[in-house]
C-alpha positions in Angstrom: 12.7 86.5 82.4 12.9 84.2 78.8 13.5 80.6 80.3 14.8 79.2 76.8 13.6 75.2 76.1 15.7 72.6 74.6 12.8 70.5 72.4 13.3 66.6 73.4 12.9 64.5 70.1 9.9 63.3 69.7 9.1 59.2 68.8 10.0 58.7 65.3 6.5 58.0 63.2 6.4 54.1 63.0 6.8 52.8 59.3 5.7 49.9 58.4 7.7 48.6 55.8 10.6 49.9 57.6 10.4 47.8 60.4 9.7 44.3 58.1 12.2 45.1 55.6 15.2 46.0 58.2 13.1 43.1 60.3 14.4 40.8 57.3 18.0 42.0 57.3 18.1 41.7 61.0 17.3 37.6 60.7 19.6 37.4 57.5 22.5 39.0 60.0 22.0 36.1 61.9 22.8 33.7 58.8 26.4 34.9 59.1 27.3 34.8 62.4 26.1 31.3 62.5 28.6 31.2 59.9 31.4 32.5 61.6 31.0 30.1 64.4 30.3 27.0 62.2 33.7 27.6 60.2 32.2 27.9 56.8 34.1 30.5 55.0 32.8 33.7 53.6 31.9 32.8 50.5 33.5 30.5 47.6 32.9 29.0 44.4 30.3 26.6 45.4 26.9 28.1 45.0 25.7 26.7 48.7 28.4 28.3 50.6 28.7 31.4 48.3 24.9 32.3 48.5 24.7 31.4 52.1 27.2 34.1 52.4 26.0 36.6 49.6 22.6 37.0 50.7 23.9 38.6 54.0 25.2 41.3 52.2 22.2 43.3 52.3 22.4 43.4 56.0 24.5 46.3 56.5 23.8 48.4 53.9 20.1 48.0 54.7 20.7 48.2 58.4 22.9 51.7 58.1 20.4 53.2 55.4 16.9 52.9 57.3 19.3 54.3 60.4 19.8 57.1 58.1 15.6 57.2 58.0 14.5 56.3 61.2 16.9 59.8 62.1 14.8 61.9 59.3 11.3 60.4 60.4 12.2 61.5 64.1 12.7 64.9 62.5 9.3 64.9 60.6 7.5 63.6 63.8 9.1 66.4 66.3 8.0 69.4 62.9 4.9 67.7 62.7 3.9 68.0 66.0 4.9 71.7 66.1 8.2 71.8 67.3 10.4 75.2 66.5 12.8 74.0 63.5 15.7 75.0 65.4 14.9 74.1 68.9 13.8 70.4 67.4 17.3 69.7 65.4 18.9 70.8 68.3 16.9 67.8 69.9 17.7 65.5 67.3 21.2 66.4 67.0 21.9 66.1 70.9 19.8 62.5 70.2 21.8 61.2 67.6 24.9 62.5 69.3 24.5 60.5 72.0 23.4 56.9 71.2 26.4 57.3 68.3 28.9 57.9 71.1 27.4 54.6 73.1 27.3 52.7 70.3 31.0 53.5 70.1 31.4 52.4 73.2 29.4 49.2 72.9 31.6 47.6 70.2 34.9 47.5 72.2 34.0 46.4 75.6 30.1 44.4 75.5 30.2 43.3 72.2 33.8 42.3 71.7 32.7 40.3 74.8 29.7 38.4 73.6 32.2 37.5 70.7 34.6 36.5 72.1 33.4 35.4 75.6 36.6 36.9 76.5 37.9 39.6 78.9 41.5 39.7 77.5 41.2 43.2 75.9 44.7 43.4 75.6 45.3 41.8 72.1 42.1 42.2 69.7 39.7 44.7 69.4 37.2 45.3 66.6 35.8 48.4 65.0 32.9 46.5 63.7 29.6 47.8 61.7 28.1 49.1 65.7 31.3 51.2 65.9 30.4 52.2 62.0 26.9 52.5 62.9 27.7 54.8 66.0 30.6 57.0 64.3 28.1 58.1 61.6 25.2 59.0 63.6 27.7 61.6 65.4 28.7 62.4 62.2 24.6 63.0 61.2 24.2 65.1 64.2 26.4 67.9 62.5 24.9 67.0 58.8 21.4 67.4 59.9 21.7 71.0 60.1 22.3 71.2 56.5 19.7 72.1 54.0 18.3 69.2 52.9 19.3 69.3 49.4 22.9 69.8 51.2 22.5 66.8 52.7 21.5 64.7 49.7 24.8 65.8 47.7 26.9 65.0 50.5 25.7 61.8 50.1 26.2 60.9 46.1 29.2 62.4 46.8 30.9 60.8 49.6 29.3 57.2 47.5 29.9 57.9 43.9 33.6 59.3 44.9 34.6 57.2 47.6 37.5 56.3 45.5 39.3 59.3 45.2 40.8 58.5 48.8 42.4 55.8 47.4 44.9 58.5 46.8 45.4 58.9 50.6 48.7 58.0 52.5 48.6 55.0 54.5 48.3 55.2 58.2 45.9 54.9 61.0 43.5 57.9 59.9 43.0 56.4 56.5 42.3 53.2 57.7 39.7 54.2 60.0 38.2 56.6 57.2 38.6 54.1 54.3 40.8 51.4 53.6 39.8 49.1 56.8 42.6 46.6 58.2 45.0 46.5 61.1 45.9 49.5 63.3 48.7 49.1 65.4 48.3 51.0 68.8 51.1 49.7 70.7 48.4 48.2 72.8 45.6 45.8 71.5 45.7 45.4 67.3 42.6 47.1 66.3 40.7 45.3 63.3 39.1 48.0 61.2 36.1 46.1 59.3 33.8 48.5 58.7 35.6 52.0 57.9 33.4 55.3 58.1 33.1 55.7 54.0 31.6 55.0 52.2 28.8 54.4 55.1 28.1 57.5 56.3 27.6 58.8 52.2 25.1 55.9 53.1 23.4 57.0 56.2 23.1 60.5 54.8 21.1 59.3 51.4 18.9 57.1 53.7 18.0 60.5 55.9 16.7 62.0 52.6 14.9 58.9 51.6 12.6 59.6 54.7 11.1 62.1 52.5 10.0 59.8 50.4 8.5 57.7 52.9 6.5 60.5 54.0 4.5 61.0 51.1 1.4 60.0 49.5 1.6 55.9 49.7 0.7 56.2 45.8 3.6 58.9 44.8 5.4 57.1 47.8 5.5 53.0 46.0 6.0 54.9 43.0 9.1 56.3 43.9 10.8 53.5 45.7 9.8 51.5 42.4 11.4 53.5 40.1 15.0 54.4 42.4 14.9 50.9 43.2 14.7 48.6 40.0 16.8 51.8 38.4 19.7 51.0 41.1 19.1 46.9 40.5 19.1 47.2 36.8 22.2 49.5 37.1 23.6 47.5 38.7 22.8 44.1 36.3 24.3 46.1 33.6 27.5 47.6 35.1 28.5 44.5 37.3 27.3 42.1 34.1 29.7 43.9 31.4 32.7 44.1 33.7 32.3 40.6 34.6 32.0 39.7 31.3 34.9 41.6 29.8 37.3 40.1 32.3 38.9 36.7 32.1 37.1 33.7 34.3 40.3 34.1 37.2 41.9 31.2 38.8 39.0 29.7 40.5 36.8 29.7 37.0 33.8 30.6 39.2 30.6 31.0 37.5 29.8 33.9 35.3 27.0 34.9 38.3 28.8 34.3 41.5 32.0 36.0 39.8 29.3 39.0 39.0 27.9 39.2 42.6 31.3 38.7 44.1 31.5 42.9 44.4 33.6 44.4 47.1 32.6 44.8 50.5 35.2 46.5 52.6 35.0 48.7 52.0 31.7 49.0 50.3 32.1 50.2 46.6 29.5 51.4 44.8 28.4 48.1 42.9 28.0 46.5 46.4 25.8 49.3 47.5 23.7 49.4 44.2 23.1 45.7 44.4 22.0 45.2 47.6 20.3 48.8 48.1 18.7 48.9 44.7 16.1 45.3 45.8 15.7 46.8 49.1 14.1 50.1 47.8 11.8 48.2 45.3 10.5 45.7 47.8 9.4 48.5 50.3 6.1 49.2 49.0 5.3 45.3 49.6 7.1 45.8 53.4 3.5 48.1 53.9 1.2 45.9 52.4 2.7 42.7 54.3 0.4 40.2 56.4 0.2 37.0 58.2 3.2 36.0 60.7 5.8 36.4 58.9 5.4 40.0 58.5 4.5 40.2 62.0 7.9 38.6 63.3 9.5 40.4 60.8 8.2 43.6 62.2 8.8 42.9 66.0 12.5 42.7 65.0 12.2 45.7 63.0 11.2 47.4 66.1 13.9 46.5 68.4 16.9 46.2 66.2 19.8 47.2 68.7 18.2 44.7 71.3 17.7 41.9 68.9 21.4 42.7 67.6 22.8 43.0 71.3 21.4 39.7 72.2 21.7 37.7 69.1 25.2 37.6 69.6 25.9 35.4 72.6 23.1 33.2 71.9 24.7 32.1 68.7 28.0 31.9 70.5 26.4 29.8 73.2 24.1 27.3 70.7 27.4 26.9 68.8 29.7 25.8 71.6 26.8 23.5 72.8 27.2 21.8 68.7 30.8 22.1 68.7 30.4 19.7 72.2 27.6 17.4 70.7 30.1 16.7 67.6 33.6 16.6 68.9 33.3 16.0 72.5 34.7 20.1 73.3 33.6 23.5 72.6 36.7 24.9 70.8 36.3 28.1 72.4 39.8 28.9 71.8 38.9 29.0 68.0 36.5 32.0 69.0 39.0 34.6 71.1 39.3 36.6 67.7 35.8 36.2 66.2 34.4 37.6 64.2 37.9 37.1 62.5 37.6 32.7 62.7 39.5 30.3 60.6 38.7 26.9 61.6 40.1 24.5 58.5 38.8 20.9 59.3 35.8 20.1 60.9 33.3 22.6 60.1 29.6 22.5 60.0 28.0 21.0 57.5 25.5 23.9 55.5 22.4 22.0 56.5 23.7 22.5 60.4 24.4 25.8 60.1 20.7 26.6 59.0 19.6 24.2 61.8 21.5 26.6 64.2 20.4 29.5 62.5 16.4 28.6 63.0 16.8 27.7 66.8 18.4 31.1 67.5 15.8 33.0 65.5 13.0 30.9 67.2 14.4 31.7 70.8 15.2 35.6 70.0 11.2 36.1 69.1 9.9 35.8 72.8 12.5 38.2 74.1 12.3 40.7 71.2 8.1 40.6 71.1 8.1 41.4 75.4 10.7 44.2 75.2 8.9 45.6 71.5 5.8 45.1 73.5 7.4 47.2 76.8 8.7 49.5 74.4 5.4 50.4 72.8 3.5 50.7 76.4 6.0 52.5 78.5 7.4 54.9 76.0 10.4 55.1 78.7 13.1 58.0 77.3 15.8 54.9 77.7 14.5 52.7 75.2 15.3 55.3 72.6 18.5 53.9 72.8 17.8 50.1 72.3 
């Protein structure tokens, strides 16, 4: 009798620069949802508020690319360990799969919550980057049986002509594919921020970027060098000769915050040039990083879902306790829609916000260095998952 074995997907081969540089993003995340609490707007002509804004870009694009990796170096650990090619994407596929489908799950009901701090699921609901995050993970567990060169051109492709589906019909599918906004259900309005393209053209170029990573660390820095100031400089050139060729616009924002002002939702390829292009080049120094910095930066790195599960509500909880200190009430009511908040008089000075910012930082470390720590020890097949 053949008993036929399904090969469990092995731990994916730790990285260090991986975990310090999407370590990094996961404390710049944190920037902005102070943000959205403190009612300073996303971005404007003032350099404080725009940059304060801007440099959370990267968090995303970072955050769904070394996704994309972490997936790929799963792979390589499983084939390097002598797993049968089949029986191991099988593995991986059933992996990825899963923790997609509760990430999709996650976004609606616990983190809408810790938003919110709301159980009124009757009138807002939020397809947010988790939801993103989750949809194109199940979308990676059909792409990863691909050749691998297959998977690369799916990848240019789906990022380099995202904007053919501008040519789509509106309507609910093509907002949830591409153009992001407002979907009517008849129930709860569903706020569409993070559509599936051009992220999962994303996901799929940072899968075949855990080739790279698994090289020679000489060929390895050498590569990320070169793709990485090639994307920045790209980018410097594009973005700085359309910026320059069209007129100053009503605000008469400076020639550099009108040239990083690139579209986000959803992502176009500018956006993703400038903030992937840095992110490549610094990896090299991710490896080579000491002191404890790098080590905070890398117990984040470890733990992203946790650190992203629980950053929320401690944000949402330090910010009522300032909105008390300052006004004499929490103004929760301002929050039932977040991250969607417009609060027009009374917001946080910048200086606050970074105030805020550092205290939740400081009191996510303990938390996230125990369960890294637990992680590491117990190897535990649920901890895959966060």
């Amino acid at each position: 009798m053949t008993v036929t074995r399904t090969v469990a997907p092995a731990r994916a081969t730790r990285v260090h620069s991986v975990d310090v540089v999407r370590g990094a993003v996961m404390v710049l995340m944190a920037i902005d949802h102070v943000r959205v609490y403190s009612g300073v707007p996303a971005g404007g002509p003032t350099a404080g508020v725009f940059f304060t804004r801007w440099v959370t870009h990267f968090c995303a694009p970072v955050f769904v690319f070394l996704a994309g990796t972490s997936a790929y170096l799963m792979a390589s650990a499983g084939l390097n360990a002598g797993s049968k090619d089949p029986a191991y994407k099988k593995g991986v596929s059933r992996f990825l799969l899963t923790r997609g489908a509760i990430l999709v799950v996650l976004e609606p009901t616990l983190i809408r919550f810790c938003w919110t701090f709301s159980f009124d699921y009757s009138q807002f609901l939020l397809a947010g980057v988790i939801w993103m995050l989750g949809v194109c993970m199940m979308l990676m567990a059909a792409l990863v049986w691909l050749p691998f060169r297959a998977i690369t051109a799916f990848g240019v492709i789906v990022v380099v002509g995202q904007d053919l589906l501008q040519a789509l019909p509106p309507g609910w599918f093509s907002q949830f594919l591409y153009y992001g906004g407002e979907v009517s259900t008849g129930g709860p309005t569903i706020n569409v921020l993070y559509s599936i393209v051009p992220w999962i053209g994303v996901m799929a170029l940072g899968y075949t970027f855990g080739a790279v990573l698994t090289r020679d660390a000489a060929v390895r820095d050498r590569i990320c060098l070169r793709v990485g100031l090639t994307a920045t400089a790209g980018f410097m050139v594009i973005a700085g000769l359309s910026t320059y060729l069209s007129s100053n616009g009503e605000d008469g924002a400076p020639f550099l915050i009108r040239m990083l002002n690139q579209r986000k939702y959803p992502a176009s390829q500018l956006f993703l040039l400038m903030t992937l292009g840095p992110a490549i080049a610094v990896m090299p120094y991710g490896d080579r990083a000491k002191g404890a910095l790098a080590r905070a930066l890398t117990v984040f790195g470890r733990v992203p879902m946790f650190y992203y599960l629980l950053h929320i509500p401690v944000i949402h909880i330090l910010a009522l306790a300032v909105w008390y200190a300052r006004s004499g009430s929490t103004h929760a009511s301002n929050f039932v829609t977040a991250p969607y908040v417009r609060i027009p008089d009374g917001r946080w000075p910048l200086w606050l916000l970074y105030v805020v910012f550092a205290a939740a930082v400081a009191l996510l470390y303990p938390a996230c260095a125990r369960y890294a720590d637990y992680k590491a020890r117990t190897r535990a097949r649920w901890t895959r998952y966060i």
